[in-house]
N, C-alpha and C positions, 0 to 999 in steps of 0.2 A: 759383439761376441755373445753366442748362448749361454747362460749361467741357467743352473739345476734349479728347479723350484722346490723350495724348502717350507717344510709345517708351517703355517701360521704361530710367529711367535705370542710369545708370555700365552698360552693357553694352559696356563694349569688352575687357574679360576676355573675353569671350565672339566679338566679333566679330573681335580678332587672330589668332583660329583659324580664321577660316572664308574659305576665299578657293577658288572662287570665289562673288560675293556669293549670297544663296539668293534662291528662286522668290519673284518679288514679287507680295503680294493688295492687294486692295483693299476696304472694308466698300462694302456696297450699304442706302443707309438713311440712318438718322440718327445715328452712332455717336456722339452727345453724352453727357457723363454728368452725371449728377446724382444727388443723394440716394434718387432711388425707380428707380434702372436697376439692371440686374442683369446682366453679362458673365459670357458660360458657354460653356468652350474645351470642346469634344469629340476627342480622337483616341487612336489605336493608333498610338503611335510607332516599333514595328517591333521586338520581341526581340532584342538582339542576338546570342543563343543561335541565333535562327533567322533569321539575316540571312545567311550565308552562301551566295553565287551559285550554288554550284555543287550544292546544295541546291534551292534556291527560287528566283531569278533570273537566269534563262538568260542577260539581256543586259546585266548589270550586274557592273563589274569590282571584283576584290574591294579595290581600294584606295576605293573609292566608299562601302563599307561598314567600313572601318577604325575599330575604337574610340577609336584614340586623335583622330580630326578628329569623329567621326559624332558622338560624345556632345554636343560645344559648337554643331552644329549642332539637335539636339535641344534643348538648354537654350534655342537662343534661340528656336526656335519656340516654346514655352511662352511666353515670356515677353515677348516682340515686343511684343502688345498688350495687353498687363496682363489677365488675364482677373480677374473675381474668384471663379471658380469653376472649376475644372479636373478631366475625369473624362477619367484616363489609362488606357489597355491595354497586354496585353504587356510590363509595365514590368518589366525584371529587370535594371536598374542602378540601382536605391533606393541600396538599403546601399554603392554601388562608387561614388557619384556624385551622384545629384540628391538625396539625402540630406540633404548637405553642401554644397550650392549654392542650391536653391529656397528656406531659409527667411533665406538672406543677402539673399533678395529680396520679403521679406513675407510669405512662404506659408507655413500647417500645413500639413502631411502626415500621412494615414493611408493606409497601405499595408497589402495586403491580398493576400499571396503564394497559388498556387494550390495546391491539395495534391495535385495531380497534373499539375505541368507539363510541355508538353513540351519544354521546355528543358532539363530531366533527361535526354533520352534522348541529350547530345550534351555530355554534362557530357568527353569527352575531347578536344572542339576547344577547344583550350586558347587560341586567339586569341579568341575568343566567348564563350564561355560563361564570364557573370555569377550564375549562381544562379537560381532557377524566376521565374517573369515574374509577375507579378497585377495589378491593381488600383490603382490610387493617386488617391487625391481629394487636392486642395488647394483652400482657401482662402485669403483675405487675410486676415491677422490681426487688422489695424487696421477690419475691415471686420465683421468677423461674433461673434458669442460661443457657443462650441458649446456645446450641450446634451448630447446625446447621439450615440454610434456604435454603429453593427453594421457587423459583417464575418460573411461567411460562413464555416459551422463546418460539416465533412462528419465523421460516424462512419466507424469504420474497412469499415464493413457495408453501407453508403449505396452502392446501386447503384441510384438512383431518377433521378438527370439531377439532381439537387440545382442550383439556381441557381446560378452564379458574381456575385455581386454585393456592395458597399457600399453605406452608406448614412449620412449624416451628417444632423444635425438640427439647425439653427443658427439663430440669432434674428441678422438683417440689423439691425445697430443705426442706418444713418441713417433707416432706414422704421419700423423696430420692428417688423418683421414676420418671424415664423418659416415658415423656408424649409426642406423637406426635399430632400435632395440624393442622387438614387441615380446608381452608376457599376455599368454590369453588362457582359460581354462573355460571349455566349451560344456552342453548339457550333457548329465549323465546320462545311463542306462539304455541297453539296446532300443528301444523301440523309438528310440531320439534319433537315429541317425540323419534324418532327413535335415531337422533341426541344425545339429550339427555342419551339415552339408552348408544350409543357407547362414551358419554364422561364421564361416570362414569365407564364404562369400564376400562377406560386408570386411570383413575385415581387408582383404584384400582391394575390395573397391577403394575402403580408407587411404590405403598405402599407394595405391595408384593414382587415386586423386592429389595426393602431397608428396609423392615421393618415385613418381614414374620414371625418373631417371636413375633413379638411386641401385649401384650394384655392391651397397653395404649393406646387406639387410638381415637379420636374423630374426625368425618366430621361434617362440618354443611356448611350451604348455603342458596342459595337460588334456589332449584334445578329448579321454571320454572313448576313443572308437581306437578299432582295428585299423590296417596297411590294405584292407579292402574295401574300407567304406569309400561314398561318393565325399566328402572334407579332402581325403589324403590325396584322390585323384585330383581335385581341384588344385590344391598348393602346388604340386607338382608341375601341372600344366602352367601354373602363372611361372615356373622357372623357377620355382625353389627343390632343392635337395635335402634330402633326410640326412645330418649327418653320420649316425652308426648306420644307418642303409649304406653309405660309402664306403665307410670303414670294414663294413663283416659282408664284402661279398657279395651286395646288392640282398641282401637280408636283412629286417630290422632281427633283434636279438628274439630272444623267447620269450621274454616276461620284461616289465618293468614296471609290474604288482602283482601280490601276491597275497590271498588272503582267505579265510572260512568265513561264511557265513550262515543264518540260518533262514529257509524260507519255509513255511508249512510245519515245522517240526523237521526238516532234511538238511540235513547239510550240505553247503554249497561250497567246491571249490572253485575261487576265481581266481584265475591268473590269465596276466595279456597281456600285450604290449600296447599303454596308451599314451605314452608321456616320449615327446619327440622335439628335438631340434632342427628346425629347417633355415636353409640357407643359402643365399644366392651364389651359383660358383661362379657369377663374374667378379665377387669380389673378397670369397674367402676359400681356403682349401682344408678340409679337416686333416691333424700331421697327429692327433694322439684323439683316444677315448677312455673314458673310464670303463672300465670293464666293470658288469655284473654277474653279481655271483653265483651258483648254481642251488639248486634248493637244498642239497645237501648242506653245503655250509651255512645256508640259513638257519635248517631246522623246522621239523616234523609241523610247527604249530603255524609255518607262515607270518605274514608280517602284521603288524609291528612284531617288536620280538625285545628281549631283553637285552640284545645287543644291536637294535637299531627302531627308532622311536617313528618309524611313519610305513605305512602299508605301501607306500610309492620309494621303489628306489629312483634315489639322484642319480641323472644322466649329467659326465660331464664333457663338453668334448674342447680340446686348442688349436686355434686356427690359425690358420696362415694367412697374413692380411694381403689380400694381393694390391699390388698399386692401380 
């Protein structure tokens, strides 16, 4: 029988740091759970290496991005709605923080640091800088039994666009069904796309090579590109679905960042939708999503913001595990 999914308990460690209260969502759907649903948190929490305003957010002050408030605002985004699967970006407060907090709340962790981060290039702001950003899957422990992991591994010679991605391989024990779980965060900025293109490539060749029969499979990330680029055509054609492309109508949403920047002395506003969850529908069906909010409720200054700590909203969506 479905039962309601309810706050992640004992979080008031967490919410007697956060004042004022954070950006409130909503699930658009059926967000019941039951033994064959499957909850999968997508986002780029924001580096805190590269959070600095006067850097990267023309309109955001730098008390907004302070470590010592931002982190437990982070923490409770994870964990608000219990996800049972989480594929994080950017993450370069593992070892300083959620280390030591996510699995007080059910969660393995495999972290998967980059080997060429650019949070190294700023290793002397000593208020920021945590150590290089990667990767970080979680699951619920009571929930899953892992089989196997891969992380990615670059030679010192590798100038090929090598993937940045994880992958976890886990048997869902109330369905009994094995689930492979990838977390990947592809190259920035437009003039990558090509890049882009051939690192979804690989990653897919991965999945084919190990897992070509497998109709459990979920990617999410932070791919970097638009629902036009040649990346999103490829995924598709190997037979994965976008899950809010299902949910809103065969349209990804409007935005799933939002933020000012400065280039030349001009301000730049960027928003767009880069941050997706794909998934095979032989072997899951999207039944809820989290809804994202419109900029009005965000606020004139864009993201991060004083009511929510990363420039990337969390995509979440719960699936329906088919047999």
């Amino acid at each position: 029988m479905a039962t309601a999914r309810k706050p992640a308990a004992c979080l008031s460690e967490i919410t007697e740091h956060i004042s004022p209260a954070s950006l409130k969502r909503e699930f658009q759907g059926d967000a019941s759970a039951n033994e064959r649903t499957l909850h999968v948190l997508q986002w780029n929490i924001l580096a805190q290496g590269l959070s600095n305003p006067h850097r990267n957010f023309v309109r955001v002050k730098d008390e907004t991005v302070a470590f010592a408030t931002r982190k437990w605002r982070i923490l409770e985004q994870i964990l608000v709605n219990q996800p049972d699967l989480c594929s994080l970006e950017e993450v370069d407060t593992y070892e300083c923080f959620l280390k030591h907090r996510l699995p007080n709340y059910g969660y393995t962790c495999f972290f998967t640091p980059k080997p060429k981060s650019p949070c190294l290039v700023f290793q002397n702001d000593v208020a920021n800088f945590k150590g290089a950003d990667g990767v970080l899957l979680c699951y619920k422990t009571h929930l899953f039994e892992e089989i196997q992991r891969y992380q990615y591994e670059q030679s010192k010679d590798d100038t090929t666009g090598k993937p940045f991605f994880a992958a976890l391989e886990l048997k869902h024990k109330p369905s009994s069904t094995s689930i492979v779980f990838v977390g990947t965060h592809l190259k920035a900025k437009i003039p990558f796309a090509h890049l882009r293109a051939s690192q979804t490539q690989a990653i897919l060749q991965y999945l084919s090579e190990h897992y070509s029969q497998q109709s459990h499979v979920i990617i999410a990330g932070d791919f970097n590109g638009g629902s036009n680029e040649p990346f999103y055509d490829a995924i598709r054609q190997a037979g994965f679905s976008s899950a809010y492309r299902t949910f809103l109508n065969d349209q990804e949403p409007p935005f799933t960042t939002w933020k000012f920047r400065e280039r030349d002395g001009v301000e730049i506003d960027q928003c767009g939708t880069i941050d997706y969850i794909f998934y095979k529908p032989g072997g899951f069906a999207p039944v809820a999503i989290l809804k994202l909010p419109s900029k009005e409720a965000i606020g004139p200054n864009g993201l991060p913001s004083n009511e929510y700590p990363s420039d990337h909203l969390a995509i979440e969506t719960i699936f329906s595990i088919k047999s």
